[in-house]
C-alpha positions in Angstrom: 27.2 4.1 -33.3 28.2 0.4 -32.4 26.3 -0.2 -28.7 23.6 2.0 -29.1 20.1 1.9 -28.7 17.6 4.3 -30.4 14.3 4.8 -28.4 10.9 3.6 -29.4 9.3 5.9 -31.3 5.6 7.0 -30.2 2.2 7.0 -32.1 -0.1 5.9 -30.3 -2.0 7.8 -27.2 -4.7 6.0 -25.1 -7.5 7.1 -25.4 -9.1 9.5 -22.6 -12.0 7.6 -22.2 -9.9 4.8 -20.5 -8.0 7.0 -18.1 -10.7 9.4 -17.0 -9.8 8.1 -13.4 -6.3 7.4 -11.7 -3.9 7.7 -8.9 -0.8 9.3 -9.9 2.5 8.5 -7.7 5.9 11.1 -7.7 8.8 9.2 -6.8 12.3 10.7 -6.4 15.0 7.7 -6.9 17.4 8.0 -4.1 20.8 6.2 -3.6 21.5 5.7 0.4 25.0 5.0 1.8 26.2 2.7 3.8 24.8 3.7 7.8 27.3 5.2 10.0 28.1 3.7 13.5 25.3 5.7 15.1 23.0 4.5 12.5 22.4 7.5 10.6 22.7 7.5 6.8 22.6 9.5 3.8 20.9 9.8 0.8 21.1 11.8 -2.5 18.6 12.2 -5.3 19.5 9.7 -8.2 17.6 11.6 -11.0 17.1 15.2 -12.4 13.6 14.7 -12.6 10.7 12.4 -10.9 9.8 9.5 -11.9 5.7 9.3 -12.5 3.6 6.5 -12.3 -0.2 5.8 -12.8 -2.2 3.5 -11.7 -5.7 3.2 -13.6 -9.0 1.2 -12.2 -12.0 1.8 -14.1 -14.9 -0.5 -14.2 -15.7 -0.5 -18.3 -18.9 -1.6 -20.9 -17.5 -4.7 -22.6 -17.0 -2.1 -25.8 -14.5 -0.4 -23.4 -12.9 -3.2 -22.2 -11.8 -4.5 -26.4 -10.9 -1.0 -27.0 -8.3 -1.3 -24.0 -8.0 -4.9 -25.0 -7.2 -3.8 -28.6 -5.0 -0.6 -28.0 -2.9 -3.3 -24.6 -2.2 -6.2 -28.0 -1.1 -3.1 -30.4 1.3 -2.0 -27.8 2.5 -5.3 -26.9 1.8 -5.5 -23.4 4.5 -3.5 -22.0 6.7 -3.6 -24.8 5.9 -0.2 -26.8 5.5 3.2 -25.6 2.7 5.7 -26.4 1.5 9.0 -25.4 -0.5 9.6 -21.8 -2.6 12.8 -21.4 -4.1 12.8 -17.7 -5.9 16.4 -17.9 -9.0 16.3 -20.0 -8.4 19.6 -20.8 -5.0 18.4 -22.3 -6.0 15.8 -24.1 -5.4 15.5 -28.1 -6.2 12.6 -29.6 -3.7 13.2 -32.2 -0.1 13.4 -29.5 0.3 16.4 -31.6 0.2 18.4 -28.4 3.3 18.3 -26.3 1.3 20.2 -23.5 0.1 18.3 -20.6 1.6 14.9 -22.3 3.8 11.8 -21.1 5.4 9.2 -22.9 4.4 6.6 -20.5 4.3 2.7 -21.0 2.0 -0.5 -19.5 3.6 -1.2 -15.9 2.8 -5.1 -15.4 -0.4 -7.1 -16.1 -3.5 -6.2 -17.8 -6.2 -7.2 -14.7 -9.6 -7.8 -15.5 -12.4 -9.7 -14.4 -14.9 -11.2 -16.4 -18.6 -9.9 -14.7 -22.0 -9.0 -16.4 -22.5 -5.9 -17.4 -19.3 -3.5 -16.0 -15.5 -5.2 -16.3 -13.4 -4.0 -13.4 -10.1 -3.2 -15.2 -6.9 -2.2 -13.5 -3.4 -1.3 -14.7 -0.5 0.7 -14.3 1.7 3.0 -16.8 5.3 4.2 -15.7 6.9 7.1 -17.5 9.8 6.8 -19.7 12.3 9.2 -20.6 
């Protein structure tokens, strides 16, 4: 069909090792109208469902760091999706498991900075649909 676009296809899931702590953020897209002479508004959801965000900060042994180095250049920066399991109990290596899964991409910049010992890391994923 002329105009469009087939998604991504995913196989590839980070491994848990790298995500074992995060702040996840819910956000409901909302579209406001215009205000009213009093200065009230509206709003109404734009979306079905919410959209997730995570946002990762680890500090990492330099054999962590290439593996996140490693698995950040296969996925092209923020160009290729893969598989995000946040529960431990969740996790499958494989993304066999649909349970406890997101298809989730980098958000932005891999952040590192270059210390002895520990890296501190940071980085964000955004889910995709």
């Amino acid at each position: 069909m002329p105009g469009s676009v087939q998604l991504a296809s995913v196989d590839a899931v980070l491994p848990y090792a790298l995500a074992a702590a995060f702040t996840e953020v819910v956000t409901w897209p909302v579209v406001a109208s215009e205000r009213y002479r009093d200065g009230r508004m509206q709003v109404r959801s734009d979306a079905a469902l919410p959209r997730r965000s995570w946002a990762l900060t680890r500090l990492l042994p330099y054999a962590d760091w290439l593996v996140l180095r490693n698995f950040w250049d296969d996925r092209r920066g923020v160009m290729l999706p893969f598989h995000f399991y946040p529960r431990r109990a969740d996790h499958d290596p494989t993304g066999a498991s649909p349970v406890g899964r997101y298809r989730v991409r980098f958000d932005g910049a891999l952040s590192n900075e270059y210390r002895l010992g520990r890296w501190p890391v940071s980085f964000r994923l955004i889910e995709i649909s």
